[in-house]
Residue frames as a rotation matrix with the C-alpha (Angstrom) as fourth column:
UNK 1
-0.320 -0.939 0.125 95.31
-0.182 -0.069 -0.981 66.67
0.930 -0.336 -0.149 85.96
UNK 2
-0.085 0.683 0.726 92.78
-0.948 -0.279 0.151 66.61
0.306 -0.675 0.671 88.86
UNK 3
0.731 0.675 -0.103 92.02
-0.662 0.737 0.134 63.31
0.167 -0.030 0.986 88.31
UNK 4
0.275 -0.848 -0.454 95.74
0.029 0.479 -0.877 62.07
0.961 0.228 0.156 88.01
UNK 5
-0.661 -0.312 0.683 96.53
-0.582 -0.361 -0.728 64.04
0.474 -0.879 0.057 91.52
UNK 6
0.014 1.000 0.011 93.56
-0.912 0.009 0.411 62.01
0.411 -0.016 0.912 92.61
UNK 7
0.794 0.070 -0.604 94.49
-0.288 0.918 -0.272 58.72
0.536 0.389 0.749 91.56
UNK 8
-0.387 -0.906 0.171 98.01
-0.365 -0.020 -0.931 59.16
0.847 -0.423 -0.322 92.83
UNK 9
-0.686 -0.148 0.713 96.54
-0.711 -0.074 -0.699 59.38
0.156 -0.986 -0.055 96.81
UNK 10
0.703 0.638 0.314 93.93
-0.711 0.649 0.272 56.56
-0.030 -0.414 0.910 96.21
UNK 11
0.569 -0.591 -0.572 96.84
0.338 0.802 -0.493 53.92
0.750 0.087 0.656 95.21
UNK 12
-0.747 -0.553 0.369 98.56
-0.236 -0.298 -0.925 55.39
0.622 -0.778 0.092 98.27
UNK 13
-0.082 0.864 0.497 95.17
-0.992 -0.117 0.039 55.03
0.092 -0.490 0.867 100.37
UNK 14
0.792 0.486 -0.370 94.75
-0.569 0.807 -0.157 51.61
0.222 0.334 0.916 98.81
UNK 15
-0.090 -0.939 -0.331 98.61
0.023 0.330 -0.944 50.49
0.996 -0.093 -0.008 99.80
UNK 16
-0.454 0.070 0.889 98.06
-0.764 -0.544 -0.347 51.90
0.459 -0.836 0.300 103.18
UNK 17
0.541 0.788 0.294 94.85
-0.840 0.522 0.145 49.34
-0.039 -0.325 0.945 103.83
UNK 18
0.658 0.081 -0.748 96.53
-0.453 0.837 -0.308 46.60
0.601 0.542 0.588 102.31
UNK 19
-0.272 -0.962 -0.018 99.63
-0.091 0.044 -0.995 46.92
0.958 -0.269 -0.100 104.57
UNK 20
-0.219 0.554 0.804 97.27
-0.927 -0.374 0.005 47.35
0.303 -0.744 0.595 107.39
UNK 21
0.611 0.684 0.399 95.06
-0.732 0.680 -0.044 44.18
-0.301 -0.266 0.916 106.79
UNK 22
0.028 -0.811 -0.584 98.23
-0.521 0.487 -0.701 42.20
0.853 0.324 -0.409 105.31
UNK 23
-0.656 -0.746 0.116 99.41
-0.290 0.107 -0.951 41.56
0.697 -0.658 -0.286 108.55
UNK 24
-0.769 0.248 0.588 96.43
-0.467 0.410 -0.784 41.17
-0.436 -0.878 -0.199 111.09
UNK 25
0.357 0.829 -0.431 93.82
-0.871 0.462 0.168 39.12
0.338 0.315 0.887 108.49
UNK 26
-0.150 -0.366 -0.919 95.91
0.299 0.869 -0.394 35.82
0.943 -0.333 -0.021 109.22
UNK 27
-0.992 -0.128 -0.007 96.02
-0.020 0.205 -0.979 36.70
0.127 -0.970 -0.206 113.32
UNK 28
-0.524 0.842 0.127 92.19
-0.822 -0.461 -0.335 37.25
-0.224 -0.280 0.934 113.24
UNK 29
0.269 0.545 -0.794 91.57
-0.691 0.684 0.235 34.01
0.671 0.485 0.560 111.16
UNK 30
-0.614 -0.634 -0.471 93.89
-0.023 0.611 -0.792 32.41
0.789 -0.475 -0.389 113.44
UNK 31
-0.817 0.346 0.462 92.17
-0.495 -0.010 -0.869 33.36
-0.296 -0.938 0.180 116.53
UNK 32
-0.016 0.935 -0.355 88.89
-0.992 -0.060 -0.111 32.65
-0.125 0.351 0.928 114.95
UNK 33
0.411 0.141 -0.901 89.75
-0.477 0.875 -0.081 28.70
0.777 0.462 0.427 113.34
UNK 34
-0.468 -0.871 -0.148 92.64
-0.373 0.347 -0.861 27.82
0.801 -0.348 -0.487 115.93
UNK 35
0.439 0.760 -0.479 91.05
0.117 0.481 0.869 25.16
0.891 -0.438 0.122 118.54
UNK 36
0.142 -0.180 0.973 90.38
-0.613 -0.788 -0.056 26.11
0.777 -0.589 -0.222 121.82
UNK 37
0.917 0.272 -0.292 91.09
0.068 0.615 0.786 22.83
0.393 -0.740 0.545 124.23
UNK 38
0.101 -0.887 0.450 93.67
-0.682 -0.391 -0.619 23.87
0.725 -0.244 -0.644 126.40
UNK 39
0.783 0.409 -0.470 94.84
0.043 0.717 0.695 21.58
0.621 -0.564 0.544 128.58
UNK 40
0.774 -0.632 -0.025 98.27
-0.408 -0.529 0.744 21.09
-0.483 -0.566 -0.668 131.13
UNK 41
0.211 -0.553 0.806 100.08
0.849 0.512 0.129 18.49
-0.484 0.657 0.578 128.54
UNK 42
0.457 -0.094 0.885 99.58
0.821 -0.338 -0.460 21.30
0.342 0.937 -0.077 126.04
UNK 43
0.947 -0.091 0.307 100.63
-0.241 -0.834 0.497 24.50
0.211 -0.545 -0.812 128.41
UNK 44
0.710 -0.705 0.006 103.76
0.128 0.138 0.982 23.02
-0.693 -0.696 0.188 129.64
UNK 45
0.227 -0.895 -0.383 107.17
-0.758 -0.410 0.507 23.64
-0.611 0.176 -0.772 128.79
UNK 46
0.877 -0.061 0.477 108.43
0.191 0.955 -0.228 21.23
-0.442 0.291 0.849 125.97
UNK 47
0.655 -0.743 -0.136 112.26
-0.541 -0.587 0.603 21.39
-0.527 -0.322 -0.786 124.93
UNK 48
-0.255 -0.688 -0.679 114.28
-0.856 0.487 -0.172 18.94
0.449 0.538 -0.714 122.58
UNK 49
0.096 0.371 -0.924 112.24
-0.331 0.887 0.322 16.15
0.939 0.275 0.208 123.88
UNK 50
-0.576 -0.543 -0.610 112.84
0.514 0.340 -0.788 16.53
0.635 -0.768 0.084 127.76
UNK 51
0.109 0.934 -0.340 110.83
0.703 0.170 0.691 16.73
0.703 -0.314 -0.638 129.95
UNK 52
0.088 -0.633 0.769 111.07
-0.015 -0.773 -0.634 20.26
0.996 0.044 -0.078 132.01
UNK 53
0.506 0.068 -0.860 112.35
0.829 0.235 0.507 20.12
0.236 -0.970 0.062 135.57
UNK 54
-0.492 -0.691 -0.530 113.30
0.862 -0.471 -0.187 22.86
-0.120 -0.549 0.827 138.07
UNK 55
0.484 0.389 -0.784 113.20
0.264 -0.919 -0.293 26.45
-0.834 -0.065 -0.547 137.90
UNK 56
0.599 -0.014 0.800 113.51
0.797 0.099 -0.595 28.12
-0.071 0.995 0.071 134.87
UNK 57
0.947 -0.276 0.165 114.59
-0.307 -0.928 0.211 31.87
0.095 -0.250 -0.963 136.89
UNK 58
0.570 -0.765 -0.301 118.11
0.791 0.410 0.455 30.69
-0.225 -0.497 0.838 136.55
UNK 59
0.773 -0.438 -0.459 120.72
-0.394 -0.898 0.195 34.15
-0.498 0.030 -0.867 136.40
UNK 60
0.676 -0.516 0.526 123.02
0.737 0.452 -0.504 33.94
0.022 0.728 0.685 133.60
UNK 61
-0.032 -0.972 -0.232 126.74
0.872 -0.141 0.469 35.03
-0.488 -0.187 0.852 133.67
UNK 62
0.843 0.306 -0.442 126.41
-0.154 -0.650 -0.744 38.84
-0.515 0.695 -0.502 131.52
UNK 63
-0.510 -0.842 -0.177 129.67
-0.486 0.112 0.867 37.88
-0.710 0.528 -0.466 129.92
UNK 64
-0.249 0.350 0.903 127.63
0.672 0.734 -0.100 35.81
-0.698 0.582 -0.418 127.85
UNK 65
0.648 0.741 0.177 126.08
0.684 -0.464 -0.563 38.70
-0.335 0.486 -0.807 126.29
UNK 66
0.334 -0.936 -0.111 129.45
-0.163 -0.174 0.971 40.47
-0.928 -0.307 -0.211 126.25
UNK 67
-0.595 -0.802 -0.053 130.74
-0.282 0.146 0.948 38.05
-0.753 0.579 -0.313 123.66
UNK 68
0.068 0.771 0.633 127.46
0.894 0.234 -0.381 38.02
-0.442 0.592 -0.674 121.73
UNK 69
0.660 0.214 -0.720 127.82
0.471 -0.865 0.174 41.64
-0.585 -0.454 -0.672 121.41
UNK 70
-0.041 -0.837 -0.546 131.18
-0.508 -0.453 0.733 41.49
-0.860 0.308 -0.406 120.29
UNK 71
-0.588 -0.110 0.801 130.55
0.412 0.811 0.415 38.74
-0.696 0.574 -0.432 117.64
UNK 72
0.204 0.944 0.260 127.71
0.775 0.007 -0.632 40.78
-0.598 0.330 -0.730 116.26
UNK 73
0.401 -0.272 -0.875 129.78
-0.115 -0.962 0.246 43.68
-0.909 0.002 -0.417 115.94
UNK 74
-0.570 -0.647 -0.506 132.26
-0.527 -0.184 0.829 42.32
-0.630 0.740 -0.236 114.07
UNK 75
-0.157 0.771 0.618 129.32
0.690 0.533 -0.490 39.60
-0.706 0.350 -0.615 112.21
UNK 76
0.764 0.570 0.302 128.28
0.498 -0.223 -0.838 43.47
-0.410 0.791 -0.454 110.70
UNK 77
-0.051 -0.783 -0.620 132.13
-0.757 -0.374 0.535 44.64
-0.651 0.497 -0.574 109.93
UNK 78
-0.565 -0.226 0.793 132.09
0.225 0.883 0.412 41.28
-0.794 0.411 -0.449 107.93
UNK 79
0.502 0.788 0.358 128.33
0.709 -0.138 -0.692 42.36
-0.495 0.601 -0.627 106.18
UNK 80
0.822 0.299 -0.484 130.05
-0.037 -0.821 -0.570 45.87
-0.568 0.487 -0.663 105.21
UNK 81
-0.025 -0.936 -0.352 133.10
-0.390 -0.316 0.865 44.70
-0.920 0.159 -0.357 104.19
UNK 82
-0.078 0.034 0.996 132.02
0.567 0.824 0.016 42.09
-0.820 0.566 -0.084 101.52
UNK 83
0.478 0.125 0.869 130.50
0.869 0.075 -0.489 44.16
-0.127 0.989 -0.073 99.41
UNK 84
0.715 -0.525 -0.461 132.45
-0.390 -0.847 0.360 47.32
-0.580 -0.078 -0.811 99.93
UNK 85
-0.221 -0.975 -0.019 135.32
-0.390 0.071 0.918 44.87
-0.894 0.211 -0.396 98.63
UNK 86
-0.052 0.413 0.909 133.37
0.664 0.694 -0.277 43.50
-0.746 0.589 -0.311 95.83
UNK 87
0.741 0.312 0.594 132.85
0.621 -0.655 -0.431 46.91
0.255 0.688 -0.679 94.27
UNK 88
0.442 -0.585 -0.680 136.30
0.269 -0.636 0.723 48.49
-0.856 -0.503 -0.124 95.30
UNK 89
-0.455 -0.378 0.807 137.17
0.890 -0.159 0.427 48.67
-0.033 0.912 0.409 91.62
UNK 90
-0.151 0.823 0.547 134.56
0.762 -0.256 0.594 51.48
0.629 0.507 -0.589 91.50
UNK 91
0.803 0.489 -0.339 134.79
0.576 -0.493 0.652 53.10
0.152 -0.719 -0.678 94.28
UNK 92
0.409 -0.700 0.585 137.39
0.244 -0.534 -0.809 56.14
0.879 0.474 -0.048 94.59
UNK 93
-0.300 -0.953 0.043 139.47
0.169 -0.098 -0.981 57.49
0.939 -0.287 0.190 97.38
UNK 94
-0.347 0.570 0.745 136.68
-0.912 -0.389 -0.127 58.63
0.218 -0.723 0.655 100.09
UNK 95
0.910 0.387 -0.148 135.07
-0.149 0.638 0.755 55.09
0.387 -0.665 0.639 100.12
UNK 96
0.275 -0.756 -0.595 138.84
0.373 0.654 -0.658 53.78
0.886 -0.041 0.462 101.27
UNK 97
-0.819 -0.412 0.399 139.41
-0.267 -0.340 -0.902 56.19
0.507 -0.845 0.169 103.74
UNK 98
-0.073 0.862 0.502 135.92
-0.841 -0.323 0.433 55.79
0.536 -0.391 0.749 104.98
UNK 99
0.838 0.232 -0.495 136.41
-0.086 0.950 0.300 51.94
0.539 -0.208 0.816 105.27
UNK 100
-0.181 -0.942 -0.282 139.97
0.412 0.187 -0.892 52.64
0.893 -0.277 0.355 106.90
UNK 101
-0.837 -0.134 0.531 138.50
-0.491 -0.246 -0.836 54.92
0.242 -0.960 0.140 109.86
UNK 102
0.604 0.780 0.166 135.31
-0.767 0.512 0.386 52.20
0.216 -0.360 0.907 110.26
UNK 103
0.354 -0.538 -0.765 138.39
0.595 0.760 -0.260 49.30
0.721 -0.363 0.589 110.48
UNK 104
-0.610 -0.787 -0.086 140.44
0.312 -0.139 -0.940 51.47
0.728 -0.600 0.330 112.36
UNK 105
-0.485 0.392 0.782 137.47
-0.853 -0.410 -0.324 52.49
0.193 -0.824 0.533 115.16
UNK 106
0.988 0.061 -0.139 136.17
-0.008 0.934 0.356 48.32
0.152 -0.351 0.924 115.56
UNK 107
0.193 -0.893 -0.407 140.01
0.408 0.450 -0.794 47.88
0.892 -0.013 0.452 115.92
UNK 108
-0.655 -0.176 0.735 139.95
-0.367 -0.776 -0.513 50.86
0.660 -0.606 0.444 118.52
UNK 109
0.175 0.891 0.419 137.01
-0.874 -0.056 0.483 49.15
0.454 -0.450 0.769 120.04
UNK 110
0.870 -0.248 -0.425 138.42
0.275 0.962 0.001 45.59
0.409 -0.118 0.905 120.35
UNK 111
-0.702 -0.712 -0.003 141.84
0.109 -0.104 -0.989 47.04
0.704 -0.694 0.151 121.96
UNK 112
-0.343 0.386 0.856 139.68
-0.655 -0.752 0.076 48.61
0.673 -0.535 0.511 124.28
UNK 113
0.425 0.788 0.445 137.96
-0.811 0.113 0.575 45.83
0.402 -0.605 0.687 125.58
UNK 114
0.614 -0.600 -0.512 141.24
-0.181 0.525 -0.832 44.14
0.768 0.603 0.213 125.41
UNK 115
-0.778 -0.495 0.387 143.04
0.067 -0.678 -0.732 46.26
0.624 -0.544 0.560 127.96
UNK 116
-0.255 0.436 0.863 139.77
-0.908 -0.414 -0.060 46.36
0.331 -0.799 0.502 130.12
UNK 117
-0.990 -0.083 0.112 139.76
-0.113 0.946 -0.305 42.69
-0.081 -0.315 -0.946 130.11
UNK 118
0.369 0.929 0.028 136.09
-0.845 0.347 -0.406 42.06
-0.387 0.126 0.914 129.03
UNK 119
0.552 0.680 -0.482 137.31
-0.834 0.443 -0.330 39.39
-0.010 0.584 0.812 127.25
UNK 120
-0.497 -0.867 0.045 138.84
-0.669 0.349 -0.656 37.58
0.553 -0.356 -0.753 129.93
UNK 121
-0.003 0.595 -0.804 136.80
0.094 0.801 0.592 34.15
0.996 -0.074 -0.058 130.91
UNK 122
-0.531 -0.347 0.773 136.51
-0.791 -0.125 -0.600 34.56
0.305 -0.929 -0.208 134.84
């Protein structure tokens, strides 16, 4: 039994390493093979084939992020509904209410920002 209890924390031990070195053997080889001729062609800024001009520090509108924000929200009401409706045969009276106050508090959330005008283009 010793030996079982044993065995158990080396294949844990041995998972542990593997997850470790998984991840930084490729950046180490990288650093190691990847050639080192840096030059200013290679350093600059390169974009859909245009050459960069100007300043890059340019201040963006936060509404933008705003209606990213809101898209994402509702992006995961979309993820939980699918399968929530896929398996609603199966599922009994608690998952319904559960999915009725998660619609009804994104609905509560979208009036809200309705009525405070966030999602009024200025």
């Amino acid at each position: 039994m010793n030996d079982s209890y044993f065995a158990q924390y080396l294949f844990l031990g041995l998972f542990l390493l593997v997850a470790i070195a998984f991840p930084i053997l490729p950046l180490v080889l990288a650093k190691i093979v990847a050639p080192k001729k840096n030059n200013p062609i290679k350093n600059s800024t390169y974009e859909c084939g245009i050459e960069a001009s100007g300043d890059a520090w340019i201040q963006f509108k936060a509404q933008y992020y705003v209606y990213a924000l809101i898209f994402i929200v509702f992006d995961i009401e979309t993820i939980f509904i699918y399968p929530w409706a896929v398996a609603y045969n199966q599922l009994g009276l608690f998952a319904l209410l559960a999915m009725a106050l998660f619609l009804f508090l994104l609905t509560f959330g979208l009036i809200y920002a309705w009525k405070k005008n966030i999602l009024e283009w200025k």
